[in-house]
MOPAC internal coordinates of N, CA, C and O (Angstrom, degrees):
PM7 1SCF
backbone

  N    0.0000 0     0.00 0     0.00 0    0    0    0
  C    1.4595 1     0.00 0     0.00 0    1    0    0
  C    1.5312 1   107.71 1     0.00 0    2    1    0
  O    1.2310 1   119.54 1   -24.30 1    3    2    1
  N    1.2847 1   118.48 1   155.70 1    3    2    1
  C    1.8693 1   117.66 1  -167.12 1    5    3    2
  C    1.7124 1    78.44 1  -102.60 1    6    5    3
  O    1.2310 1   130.07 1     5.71 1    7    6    5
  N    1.0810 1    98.19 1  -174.29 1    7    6    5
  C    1.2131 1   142.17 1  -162.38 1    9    7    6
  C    1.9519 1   100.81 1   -70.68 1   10    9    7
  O    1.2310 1   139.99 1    87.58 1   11   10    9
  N    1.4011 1    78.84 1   -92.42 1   11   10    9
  C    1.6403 1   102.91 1   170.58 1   13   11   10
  C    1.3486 1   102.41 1   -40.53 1   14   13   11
  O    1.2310 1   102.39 1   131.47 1   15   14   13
  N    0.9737 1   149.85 1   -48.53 1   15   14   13
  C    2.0251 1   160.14 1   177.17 1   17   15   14
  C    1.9133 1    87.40 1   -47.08 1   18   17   15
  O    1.2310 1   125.55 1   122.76 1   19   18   17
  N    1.0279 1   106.94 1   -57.24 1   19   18   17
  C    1.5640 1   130.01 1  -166.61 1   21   19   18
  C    1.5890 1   102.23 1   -46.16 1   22   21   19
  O    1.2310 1   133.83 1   106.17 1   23   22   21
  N    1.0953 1    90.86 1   -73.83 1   23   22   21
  C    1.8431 1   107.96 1  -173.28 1   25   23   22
  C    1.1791 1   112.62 1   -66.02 1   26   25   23
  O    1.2310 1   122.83 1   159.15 1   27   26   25
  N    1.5216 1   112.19 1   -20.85 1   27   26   25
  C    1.7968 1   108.20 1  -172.22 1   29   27   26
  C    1.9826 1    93.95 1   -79.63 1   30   29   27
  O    1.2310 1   128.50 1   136.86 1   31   30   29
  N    1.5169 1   101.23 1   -43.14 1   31   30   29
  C    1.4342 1    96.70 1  -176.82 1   33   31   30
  C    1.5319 1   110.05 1   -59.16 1   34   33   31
  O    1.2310 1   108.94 1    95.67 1   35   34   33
  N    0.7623 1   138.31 1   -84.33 1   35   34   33
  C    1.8098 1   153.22 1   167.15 1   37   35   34
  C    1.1742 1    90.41 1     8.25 1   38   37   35
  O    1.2310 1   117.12 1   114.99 1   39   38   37
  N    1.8642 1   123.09 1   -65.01 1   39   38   37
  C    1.2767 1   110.44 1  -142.34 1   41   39   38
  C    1.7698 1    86.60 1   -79.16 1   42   41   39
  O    1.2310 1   119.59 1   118.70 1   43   42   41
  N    1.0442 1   118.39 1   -61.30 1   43   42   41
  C    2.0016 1   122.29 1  -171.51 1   45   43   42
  C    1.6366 1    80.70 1   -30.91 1   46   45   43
  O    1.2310 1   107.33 1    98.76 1   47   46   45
  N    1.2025 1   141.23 1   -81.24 1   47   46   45
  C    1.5268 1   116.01 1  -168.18 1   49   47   46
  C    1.1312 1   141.47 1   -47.86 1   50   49   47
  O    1.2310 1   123.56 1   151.74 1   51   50   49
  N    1.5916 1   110.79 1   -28.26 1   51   50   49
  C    1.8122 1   124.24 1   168.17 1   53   51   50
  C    1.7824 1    90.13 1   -67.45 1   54   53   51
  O    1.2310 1   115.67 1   125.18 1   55   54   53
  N    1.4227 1   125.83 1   -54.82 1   55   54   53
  C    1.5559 1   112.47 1  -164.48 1   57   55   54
  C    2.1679 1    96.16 1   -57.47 1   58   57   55
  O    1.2310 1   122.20 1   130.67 1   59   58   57
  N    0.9635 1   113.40 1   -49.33 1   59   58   57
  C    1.0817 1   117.12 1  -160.55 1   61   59   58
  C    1.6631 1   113.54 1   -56.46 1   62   61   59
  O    1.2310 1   123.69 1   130.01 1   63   62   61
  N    1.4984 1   110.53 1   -49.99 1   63   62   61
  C    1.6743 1   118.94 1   168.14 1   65   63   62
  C    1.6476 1   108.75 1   -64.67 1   66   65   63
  O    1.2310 1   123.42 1   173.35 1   67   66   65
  N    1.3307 1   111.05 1    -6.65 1   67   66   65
  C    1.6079 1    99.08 1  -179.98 1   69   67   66
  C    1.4943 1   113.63 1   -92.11 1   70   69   67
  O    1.2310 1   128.29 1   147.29 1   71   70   69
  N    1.5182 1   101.64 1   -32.71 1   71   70   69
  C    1.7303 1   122.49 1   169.60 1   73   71   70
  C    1.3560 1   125.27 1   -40.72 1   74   73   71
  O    1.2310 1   128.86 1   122.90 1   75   74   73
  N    1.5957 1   100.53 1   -57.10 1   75   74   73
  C    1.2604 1   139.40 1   161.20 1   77   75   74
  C    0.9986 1   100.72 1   -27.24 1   78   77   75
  O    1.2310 1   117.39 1    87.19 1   79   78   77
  N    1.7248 1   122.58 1   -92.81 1   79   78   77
  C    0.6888 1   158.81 1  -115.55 1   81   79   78
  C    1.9018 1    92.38 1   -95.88 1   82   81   79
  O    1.2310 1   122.66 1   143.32 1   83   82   81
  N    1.4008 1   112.51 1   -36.68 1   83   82   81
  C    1.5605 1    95.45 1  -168.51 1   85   83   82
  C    2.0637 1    87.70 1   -92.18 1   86   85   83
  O    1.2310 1   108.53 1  -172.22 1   87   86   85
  N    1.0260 1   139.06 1     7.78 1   87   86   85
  C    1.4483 1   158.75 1   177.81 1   89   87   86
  C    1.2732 1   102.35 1   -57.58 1   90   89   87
  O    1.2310 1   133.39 1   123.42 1   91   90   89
  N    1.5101 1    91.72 1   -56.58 1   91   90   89
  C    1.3545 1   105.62 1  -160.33 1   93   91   90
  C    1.6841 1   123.44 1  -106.24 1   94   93   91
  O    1.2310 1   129.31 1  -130.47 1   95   94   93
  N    0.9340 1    99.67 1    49.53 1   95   94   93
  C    1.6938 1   116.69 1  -165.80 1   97   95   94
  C    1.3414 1   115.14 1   -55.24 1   98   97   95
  O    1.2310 1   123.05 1   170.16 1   99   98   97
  N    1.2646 1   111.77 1    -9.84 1   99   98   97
  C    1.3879 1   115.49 1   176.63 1  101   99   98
  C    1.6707 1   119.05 1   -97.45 1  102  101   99
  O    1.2310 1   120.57 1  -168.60 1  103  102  101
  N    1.1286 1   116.51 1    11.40 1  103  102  101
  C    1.2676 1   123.73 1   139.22 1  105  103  102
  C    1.7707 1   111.73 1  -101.98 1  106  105  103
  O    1.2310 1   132.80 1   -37.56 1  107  106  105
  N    1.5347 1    92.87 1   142.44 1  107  106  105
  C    1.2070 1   101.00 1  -134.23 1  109  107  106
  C    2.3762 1    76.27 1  -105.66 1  110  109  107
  O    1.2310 1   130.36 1    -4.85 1  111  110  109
  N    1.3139 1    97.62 1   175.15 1  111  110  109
  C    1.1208 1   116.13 1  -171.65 1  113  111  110
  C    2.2068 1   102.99 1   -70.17 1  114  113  111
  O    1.2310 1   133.28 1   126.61 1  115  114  113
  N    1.6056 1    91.94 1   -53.39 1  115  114  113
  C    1.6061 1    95.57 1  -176.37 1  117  115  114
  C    1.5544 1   116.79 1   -53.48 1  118  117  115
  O    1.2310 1   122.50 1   148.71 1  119  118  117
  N    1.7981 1   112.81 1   -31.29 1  119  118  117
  C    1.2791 1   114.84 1  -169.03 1  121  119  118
  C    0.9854 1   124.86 1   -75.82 1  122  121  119
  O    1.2310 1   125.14 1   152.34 1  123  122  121
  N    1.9260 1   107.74 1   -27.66 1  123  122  121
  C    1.3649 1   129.78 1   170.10 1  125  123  122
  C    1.7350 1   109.67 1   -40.09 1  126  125  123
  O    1.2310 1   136.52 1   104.66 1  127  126  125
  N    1.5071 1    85.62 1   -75.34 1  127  126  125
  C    1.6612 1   107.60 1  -178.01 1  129  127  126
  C    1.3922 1   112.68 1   -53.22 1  130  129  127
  O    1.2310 1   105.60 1   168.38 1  131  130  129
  N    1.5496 1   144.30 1   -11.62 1  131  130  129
  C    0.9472 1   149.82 1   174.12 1  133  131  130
  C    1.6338 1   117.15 1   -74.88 1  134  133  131
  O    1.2310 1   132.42 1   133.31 1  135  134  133
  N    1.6945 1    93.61 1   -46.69 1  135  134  133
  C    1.4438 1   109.37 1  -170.96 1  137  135  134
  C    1.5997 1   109.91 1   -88.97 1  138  137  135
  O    1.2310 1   130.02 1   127.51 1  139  138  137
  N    1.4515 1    98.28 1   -52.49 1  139  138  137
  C    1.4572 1   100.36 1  -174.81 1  141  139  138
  C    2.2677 1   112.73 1   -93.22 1  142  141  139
  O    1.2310 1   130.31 1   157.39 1  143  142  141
  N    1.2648 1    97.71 1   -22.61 1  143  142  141
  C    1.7707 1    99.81 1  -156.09 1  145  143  142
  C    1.3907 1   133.18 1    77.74 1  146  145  143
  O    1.2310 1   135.33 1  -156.96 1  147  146  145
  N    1.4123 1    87.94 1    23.04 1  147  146  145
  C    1.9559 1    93.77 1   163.02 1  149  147  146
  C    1.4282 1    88.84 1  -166.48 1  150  149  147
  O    1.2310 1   126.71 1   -18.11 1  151  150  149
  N    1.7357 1   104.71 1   161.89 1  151  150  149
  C    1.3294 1   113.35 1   158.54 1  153  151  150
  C    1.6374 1   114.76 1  -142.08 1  154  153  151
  O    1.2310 1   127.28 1    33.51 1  155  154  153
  N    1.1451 1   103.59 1  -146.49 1  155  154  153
  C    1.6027 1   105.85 1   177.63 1  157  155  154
  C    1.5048 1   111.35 1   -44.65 1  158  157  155
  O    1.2310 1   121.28 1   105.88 1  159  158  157
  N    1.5174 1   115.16 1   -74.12 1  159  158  157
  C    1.5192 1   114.47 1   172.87 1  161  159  158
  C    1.1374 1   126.59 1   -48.07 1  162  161  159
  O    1.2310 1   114.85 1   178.97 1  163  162  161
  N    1.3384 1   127.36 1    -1.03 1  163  162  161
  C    1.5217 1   138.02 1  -171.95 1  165  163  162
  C    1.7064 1    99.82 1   -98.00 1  166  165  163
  O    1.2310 1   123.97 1   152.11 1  167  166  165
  N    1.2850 1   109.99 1   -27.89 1  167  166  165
  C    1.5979 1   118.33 1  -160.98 1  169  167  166
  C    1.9971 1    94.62 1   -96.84 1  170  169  167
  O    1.2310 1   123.56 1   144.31 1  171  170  169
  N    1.1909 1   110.77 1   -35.69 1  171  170  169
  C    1.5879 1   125.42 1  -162.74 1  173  171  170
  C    2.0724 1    83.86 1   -85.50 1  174  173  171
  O    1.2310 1   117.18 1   129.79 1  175  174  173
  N    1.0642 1   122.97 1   -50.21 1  175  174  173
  C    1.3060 1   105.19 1  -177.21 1  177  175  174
  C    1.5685 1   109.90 1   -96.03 1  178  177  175
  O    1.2310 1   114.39 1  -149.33 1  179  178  177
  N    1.1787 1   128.22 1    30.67 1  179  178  177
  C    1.6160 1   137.31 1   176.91 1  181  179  178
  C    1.6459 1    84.68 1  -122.30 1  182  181  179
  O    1.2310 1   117.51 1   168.08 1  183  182  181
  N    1.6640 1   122.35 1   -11.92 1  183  182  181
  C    1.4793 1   102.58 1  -163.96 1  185  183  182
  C    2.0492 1    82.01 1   -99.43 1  186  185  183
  O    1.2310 1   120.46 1   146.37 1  187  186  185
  N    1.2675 1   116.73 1   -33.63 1  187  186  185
  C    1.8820 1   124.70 1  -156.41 1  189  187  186
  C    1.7435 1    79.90 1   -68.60 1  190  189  187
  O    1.2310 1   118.10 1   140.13 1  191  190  189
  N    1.4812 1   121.23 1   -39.87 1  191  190  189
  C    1.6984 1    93.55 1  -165.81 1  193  191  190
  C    1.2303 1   110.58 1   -91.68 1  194  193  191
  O    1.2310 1   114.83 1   178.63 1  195  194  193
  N    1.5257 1   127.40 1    -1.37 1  195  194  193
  C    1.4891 1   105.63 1   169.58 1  197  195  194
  C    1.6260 1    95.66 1   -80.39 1  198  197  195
  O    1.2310 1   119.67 1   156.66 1  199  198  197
  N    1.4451 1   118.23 1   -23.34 1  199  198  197
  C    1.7165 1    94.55 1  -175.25 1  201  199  198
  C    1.4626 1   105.55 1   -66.30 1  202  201  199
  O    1.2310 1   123.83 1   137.58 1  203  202  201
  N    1.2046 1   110.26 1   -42.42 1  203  202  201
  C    1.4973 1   111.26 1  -176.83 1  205  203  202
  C    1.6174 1   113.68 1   -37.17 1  206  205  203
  O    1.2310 1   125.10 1   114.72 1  207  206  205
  N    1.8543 1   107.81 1   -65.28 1  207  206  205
  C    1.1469 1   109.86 1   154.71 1  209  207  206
  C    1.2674 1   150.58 1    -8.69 1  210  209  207
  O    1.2310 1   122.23 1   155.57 1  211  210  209
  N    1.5389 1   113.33 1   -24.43 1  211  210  209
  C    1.1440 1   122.12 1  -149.41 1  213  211  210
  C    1.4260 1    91.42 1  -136.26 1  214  213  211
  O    1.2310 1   116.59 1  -171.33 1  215  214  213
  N    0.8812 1   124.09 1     8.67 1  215  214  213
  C    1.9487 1   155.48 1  -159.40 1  217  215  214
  C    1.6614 1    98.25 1    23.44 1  218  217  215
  O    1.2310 1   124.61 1  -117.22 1  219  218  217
  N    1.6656 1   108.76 1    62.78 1  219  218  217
  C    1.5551 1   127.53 1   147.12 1  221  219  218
  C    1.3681 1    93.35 1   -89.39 1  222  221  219
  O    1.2310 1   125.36 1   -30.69 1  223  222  221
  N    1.5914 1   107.32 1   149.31 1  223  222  221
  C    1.5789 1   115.75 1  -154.75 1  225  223  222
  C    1.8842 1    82.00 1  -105.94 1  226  225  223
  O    1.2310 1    93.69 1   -95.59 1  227  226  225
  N    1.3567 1   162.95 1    84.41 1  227  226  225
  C    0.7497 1   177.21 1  -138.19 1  229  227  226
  C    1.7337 1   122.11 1  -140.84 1  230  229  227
  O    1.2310 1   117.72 1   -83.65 1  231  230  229
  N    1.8530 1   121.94 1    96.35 1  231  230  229
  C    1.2230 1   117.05 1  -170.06 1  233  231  230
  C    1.9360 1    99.59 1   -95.63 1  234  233  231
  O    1.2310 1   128.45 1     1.09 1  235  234  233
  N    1.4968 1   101.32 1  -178.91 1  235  234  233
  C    1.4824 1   100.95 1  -179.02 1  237  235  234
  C    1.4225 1   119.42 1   -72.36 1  238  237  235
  O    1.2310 1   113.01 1   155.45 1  239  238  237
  N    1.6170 1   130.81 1   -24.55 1  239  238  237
  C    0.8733 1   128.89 1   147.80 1  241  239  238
  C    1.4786 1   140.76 1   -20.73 1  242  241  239
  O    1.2310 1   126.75 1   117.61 1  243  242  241
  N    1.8451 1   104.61 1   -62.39 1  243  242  241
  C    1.2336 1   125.04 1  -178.81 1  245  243  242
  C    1.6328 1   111.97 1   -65.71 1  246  245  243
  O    1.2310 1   120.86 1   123.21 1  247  246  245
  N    1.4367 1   115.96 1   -56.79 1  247  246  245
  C    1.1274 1   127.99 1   176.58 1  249  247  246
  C    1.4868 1   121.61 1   -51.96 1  250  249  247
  O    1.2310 1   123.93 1   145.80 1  251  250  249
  N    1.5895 1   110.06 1   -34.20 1  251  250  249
  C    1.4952 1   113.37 1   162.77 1  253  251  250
  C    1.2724 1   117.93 1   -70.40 1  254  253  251
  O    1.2310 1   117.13 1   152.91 1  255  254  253
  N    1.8484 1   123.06 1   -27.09 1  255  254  253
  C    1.1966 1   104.85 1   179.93 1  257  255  254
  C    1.9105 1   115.90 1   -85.69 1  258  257  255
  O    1.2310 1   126.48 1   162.27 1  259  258  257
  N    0.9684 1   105.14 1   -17.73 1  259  258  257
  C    1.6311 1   124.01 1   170.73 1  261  259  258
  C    1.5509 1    99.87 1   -51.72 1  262  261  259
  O    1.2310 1   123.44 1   116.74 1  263  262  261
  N    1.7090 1   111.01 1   -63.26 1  263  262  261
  C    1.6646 1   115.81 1  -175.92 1  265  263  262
  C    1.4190 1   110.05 1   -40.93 1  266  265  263
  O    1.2310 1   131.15 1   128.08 1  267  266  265
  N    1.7304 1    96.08 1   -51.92 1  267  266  265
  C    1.7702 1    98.51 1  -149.60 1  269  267  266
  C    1.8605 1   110.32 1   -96.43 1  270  269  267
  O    1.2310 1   124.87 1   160.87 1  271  270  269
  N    1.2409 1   108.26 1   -19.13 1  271  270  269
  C    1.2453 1   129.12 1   166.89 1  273  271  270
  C    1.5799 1   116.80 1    88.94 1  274  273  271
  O    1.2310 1   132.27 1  -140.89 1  275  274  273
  N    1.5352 1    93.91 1    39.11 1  275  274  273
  C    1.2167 1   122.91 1  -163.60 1  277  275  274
  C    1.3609 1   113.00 1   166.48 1  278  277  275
  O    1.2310 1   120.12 1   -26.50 1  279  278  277
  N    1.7705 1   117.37 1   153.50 1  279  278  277
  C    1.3184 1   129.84 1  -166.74 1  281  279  278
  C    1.7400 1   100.63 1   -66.91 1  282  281  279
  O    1.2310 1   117.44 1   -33.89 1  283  282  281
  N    1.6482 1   122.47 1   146.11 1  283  282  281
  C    1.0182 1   134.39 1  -148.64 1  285  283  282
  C    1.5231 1    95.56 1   -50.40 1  286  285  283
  O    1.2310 1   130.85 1   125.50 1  287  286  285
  N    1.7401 1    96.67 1   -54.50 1  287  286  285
  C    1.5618 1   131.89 1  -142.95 1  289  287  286
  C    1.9470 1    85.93 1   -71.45 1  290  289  287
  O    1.2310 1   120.45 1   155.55 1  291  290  289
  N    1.4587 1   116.75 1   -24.45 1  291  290  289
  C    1.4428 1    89.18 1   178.02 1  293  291  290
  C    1.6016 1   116.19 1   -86.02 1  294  293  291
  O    1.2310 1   128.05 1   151.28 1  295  294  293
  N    1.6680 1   102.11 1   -28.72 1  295  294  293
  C    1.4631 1    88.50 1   179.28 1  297  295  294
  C    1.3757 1   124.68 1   -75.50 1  298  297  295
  O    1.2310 1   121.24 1   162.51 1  299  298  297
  N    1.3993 1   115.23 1   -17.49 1  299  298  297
  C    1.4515 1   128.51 1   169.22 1  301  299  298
  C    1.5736 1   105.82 1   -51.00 1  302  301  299
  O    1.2310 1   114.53 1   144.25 1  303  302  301
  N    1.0112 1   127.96 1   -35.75 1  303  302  301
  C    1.6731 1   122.13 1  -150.68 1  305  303  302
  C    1.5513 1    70.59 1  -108.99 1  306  305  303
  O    1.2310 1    97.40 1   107.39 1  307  306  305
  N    1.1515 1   157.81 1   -72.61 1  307  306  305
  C    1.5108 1   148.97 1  -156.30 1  309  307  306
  C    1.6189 1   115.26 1   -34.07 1  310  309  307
  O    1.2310 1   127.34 1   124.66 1  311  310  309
  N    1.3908 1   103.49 1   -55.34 1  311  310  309
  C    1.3329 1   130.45 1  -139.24 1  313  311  310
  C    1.7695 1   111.09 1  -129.33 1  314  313  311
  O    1.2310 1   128.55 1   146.71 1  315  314  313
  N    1.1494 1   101.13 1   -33.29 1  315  314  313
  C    1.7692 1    98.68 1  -177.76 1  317  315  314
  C    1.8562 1   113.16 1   -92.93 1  318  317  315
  O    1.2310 1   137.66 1   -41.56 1  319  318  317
  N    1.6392 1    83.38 1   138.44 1  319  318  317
  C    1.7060 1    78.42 1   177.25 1  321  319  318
  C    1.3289 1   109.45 1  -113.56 1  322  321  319
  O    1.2310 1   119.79 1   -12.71 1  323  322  321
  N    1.8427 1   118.00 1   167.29 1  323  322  321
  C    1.2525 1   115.71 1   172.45 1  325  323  322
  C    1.5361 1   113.59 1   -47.19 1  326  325  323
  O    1.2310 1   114.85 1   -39.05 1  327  326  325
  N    1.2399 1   127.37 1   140.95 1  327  326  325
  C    1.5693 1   134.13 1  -177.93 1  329  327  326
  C    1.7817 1    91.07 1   -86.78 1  330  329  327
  O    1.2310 1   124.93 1   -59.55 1  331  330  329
  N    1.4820 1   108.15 1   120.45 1  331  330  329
  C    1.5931 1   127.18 1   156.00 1  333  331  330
  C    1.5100 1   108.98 1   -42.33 1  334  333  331
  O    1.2310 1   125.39 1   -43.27 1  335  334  333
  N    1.2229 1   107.25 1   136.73 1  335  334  333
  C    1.8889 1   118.23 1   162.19 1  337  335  334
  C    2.0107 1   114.25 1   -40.01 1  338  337  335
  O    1.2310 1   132.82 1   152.89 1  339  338  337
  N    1.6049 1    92.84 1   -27.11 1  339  338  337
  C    1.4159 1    91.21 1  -169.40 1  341  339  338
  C    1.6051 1    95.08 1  -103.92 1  342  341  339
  O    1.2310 1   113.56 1  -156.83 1  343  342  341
  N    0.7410 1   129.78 1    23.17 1  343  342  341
  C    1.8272 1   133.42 1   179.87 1  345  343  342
  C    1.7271 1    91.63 1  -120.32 1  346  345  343
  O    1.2310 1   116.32 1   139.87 1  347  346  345
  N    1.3255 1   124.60 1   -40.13 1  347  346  345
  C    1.7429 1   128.10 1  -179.64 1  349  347  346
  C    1.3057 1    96.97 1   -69.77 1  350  349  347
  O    1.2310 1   118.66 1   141.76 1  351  350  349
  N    1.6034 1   120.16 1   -38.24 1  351  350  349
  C    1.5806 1   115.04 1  -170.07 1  353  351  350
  C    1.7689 1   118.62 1   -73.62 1  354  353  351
  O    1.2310 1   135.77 1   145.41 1  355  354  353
  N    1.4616 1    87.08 1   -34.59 1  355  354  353
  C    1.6641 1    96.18 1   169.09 1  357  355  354
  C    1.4575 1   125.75 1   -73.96 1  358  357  355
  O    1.2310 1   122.98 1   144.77 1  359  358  357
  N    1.0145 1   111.89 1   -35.23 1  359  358  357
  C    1.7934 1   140.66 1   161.46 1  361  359  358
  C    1.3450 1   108.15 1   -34.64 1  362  361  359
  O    1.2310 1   117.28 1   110.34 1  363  362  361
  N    1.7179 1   122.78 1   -69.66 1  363  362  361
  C    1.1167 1   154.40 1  -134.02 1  365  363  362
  C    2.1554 1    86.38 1  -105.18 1  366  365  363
  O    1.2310 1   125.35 1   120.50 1  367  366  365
  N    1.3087 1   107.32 1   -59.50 1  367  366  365
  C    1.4792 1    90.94 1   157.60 1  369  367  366
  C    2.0124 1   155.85 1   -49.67 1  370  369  367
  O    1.2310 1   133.57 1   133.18 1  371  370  369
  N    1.7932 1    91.38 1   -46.82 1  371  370  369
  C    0.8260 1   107.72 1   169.61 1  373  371  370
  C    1.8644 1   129.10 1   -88.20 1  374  373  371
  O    1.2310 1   121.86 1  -174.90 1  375  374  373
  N    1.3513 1   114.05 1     5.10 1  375  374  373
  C    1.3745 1   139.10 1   162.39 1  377  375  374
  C    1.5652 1   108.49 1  -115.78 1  378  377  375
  O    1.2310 1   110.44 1  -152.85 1  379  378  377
  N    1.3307 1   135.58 1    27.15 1  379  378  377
  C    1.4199 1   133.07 1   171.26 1  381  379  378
  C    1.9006 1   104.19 1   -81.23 1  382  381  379
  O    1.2310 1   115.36 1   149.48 1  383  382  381
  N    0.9063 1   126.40 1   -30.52 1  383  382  381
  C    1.4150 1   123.11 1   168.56 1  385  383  382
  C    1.5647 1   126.58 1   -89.65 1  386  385  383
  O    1.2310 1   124.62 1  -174.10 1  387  386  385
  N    1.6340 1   108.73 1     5.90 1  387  386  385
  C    1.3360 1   121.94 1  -165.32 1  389  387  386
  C    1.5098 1   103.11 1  -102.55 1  390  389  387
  O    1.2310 1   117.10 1   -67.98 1  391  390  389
  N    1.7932 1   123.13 1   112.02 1  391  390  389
  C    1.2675 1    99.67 1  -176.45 1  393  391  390
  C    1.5585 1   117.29 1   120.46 1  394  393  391
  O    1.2310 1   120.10 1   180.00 1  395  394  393

């Protein structure tokens, strides 16, 4: 496979897990990070430093609204819920070596 073949696939899968991913709003950001160790904001600021990378001048703001397809603060208030004591406890476990 070339290169360019390479990157065109990668990215159709980053668009595709983001689709997904804003689809499915009812998994929530904490559970992500619980289960897997990243979530939406993990993917939106893994997306600001390759622009950065690439010396696109790109802040966390922008890059979150690129991720979510919309400003953080609206999809946050749409879609995010208060995180349970037992979602902070799992959180707070599974990030104890992180840091």
């Amino acid at each position: 496979m070339d290169k360019q073949t390479e990157i065109e696939l990668e990215a159709a899968a980053f668009r595709r897990l983001r689709d997904h991913l804003n689809k499915r709003s009812d998994a929530q950001n904490i559970d992500m990070m619980n289960l897997a160790g990243f979530c939406r904001n993990c993917l939106s600021r893994w997306y600001q430093e390759a622009a950065n990378a690439q010396g696109i001048e790109m802040d966390k703001d922008a890059s979150r609204e690129a991720f979510y397809g919309m400003p953080y603060t609206e999809w946050r208030d749409k879609h995010q819920t208060e995180a349970t004591e037992e979602q902070k406890a799992a959180f707070a476990i599974s990030h104890a070596n992180h840091g």
